[in-house]
C-alpha positions as CSV (number, residue, x, y, z in Angstrom):
1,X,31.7,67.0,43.1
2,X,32.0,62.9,43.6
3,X,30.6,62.5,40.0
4,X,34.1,64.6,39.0
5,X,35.8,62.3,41.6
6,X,34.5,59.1,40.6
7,X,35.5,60.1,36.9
8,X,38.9,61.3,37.8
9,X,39.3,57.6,39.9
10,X,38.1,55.9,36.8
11,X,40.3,57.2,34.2
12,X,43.1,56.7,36.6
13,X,42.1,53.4,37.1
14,X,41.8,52.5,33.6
15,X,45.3,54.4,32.6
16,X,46.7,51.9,35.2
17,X,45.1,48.7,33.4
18,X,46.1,49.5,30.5
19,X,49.7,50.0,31.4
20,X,50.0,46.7,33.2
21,X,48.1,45.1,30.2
22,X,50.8,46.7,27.4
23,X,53.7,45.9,29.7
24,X,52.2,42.2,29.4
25,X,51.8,41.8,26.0
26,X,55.0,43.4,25.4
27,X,57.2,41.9,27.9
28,X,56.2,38.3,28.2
29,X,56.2,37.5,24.5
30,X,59.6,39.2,24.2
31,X,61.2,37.0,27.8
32,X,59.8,33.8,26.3
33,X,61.9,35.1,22.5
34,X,65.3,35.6,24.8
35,X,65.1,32.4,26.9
36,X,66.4,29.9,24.1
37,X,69.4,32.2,23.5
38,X,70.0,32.6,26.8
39,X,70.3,28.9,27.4
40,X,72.4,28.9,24.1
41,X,74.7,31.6,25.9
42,X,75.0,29.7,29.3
43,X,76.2,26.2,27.4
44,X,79.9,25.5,27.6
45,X,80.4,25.7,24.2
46,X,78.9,29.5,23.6
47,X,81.1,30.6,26.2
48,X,84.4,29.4,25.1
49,X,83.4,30.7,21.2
50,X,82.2,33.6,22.1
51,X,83.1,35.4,25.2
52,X,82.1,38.6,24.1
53,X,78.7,38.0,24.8
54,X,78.7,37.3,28.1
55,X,79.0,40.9,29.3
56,X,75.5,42.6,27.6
57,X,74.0,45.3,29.6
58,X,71.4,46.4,27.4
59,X,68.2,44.1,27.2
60,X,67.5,45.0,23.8
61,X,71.2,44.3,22.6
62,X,70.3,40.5,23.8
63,X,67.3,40.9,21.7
64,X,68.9,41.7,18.8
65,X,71.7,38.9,20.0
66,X,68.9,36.7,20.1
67,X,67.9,37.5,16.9
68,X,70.9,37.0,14.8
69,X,71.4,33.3,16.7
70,X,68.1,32.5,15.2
71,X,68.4,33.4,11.9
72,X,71.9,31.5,11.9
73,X,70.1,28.3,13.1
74,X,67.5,28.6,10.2
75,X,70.1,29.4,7.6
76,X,72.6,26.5,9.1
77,X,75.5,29.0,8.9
78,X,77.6,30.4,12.0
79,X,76.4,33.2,14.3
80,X,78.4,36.4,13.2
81,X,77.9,38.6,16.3
């Protein structure tokens, strides 16, 4: 009966670790892609031009925000949101 326990405890365990570990690798890469556009987005200049963008609920919205910014800034054209 504590070998079943242990092994129930363990899997647990590792179920946890590897949840905290996906939320990691997913998360941080994905805060540290949205940071630039979100200084873009807090400048004067954003918020006059586009003040649209200022009200986005949806985390993956500013991801894909984020996104098109970036592809305008390597294509030296203007953002079309």
């Amino acid at each position: 009966m504590f070998v079943g326990i242990m092994f129930v405890l363990k899997v647990l365990m590792f179920t946890f670790c590897l949840g905290v570990s996906l939320c990691i690798i997913v998360y941080v890469p994905l805060m540290i892609y949205v940071v630039p556009y979100g200084i873009w987005l807090g400048g004067s200049k954003a918020k006059r031009q586009y003040p649209h963008l200022a009200n986005c609920k949806s985390f993956w919205l500013t991801v894909r925000r984020a996104t098109k910014l970036y592809k305008s800034w390597i294509t030296h054209k203007d953002p079309t949101f």
